[in-house]
N, C-alpha and C positions, 0 to 999 in steps of 0.2 A: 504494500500500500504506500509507504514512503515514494519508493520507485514511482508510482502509478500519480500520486500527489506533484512530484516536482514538474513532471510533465502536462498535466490537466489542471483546471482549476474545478475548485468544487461546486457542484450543479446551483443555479439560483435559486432552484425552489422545486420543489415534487411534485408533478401534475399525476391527476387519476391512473393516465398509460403509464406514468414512471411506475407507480407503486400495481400495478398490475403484472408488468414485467418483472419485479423485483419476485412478485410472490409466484410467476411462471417457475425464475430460474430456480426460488429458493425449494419450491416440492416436486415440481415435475424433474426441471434438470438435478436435482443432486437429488431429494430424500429417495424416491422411486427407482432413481436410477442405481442407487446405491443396494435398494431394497434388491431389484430385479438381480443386480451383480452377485450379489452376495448371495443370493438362491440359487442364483446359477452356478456359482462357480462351487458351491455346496455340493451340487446335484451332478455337476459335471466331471467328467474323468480330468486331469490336468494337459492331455495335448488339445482337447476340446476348448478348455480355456483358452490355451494360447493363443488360437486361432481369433478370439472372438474381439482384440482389440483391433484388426481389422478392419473393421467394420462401421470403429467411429469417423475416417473423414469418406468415408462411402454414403453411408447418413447425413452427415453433414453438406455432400455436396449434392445428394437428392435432394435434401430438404430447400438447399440455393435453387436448386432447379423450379423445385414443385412451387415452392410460397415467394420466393424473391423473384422469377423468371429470369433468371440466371441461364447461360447459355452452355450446352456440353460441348467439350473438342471430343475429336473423336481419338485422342489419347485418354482422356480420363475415361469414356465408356470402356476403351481397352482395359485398362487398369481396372476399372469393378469388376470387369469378367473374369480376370486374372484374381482377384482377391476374394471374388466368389466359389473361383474354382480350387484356389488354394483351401479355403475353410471347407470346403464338401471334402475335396479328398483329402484332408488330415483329418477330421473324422474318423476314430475306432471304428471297426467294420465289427458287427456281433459275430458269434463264432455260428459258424455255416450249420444245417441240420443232418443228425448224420445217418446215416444211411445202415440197415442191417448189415449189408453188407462190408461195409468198411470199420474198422477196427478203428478207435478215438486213437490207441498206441498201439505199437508193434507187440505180437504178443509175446509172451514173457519167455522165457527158453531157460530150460534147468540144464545142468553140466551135473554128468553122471560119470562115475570113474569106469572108465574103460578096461577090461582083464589085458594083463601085462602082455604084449607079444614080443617075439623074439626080436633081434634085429633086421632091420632089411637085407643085411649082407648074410646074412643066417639062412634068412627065407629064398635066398639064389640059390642055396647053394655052397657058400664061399665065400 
């Protein structure tokens, strides 16, 4: 805030939009968003999370698109399709279902002592 102070000066007074934005960023943008993270990342595996920061200037530059009518290049569409396809396939895959036929593991094998035999040079002969 110091930082933020030397450069700005402080607002002349708080109109109704001010304080309706204030109270946007103060429960939608942080308490909820905080709420949703923390559920999520609860619920989620830890490569799932990693993926899912992501996601915030993807959002942020739909939301430019949709509510500001802000323009896409068509680098940053490439970039969301690349960021999208990153988080699908980092993605745990559940373990596949399995079939009668197929063994989960190789099956076990027991080691039995074999009766002594002679030599091979024995068994020639010589």
């Amino acid at each position: 805030m110091p930082f933020w102070l030397s450069l700005e000066d402080l607002p002349g007074g708080l109109t109704g939009s001010n304080v309706i934005g204030f109270a946007y960023l103060i429960t939608l943008g942080a308490i909820l968003s905080y709420i949703a993270w923390f559920r999520g990342i609860e619920r989620l595996p830890a490569v799932a999370v990693s993926f899912l920061a992501l996601g915030s200037p993807v959002v942020a530059t739909l939301l430019g698109y949709l509510v500001k009518d802000q323009t896409l290049s068509a680098l940053q569409i490439v970039g969301m399709v690349v960021i999208f396809l990153a988080v699908v396939l980092g993605q745990p895959r559940p373990p596949g279902p399995k079939s009668e036929g197929t063994p989960s593991a190789p099956p076990r094998t027991t080691v039995s002592r074999l009766p002594d035999r002679p030599a091979l040079k024995q068994e020639r002969g010589g």
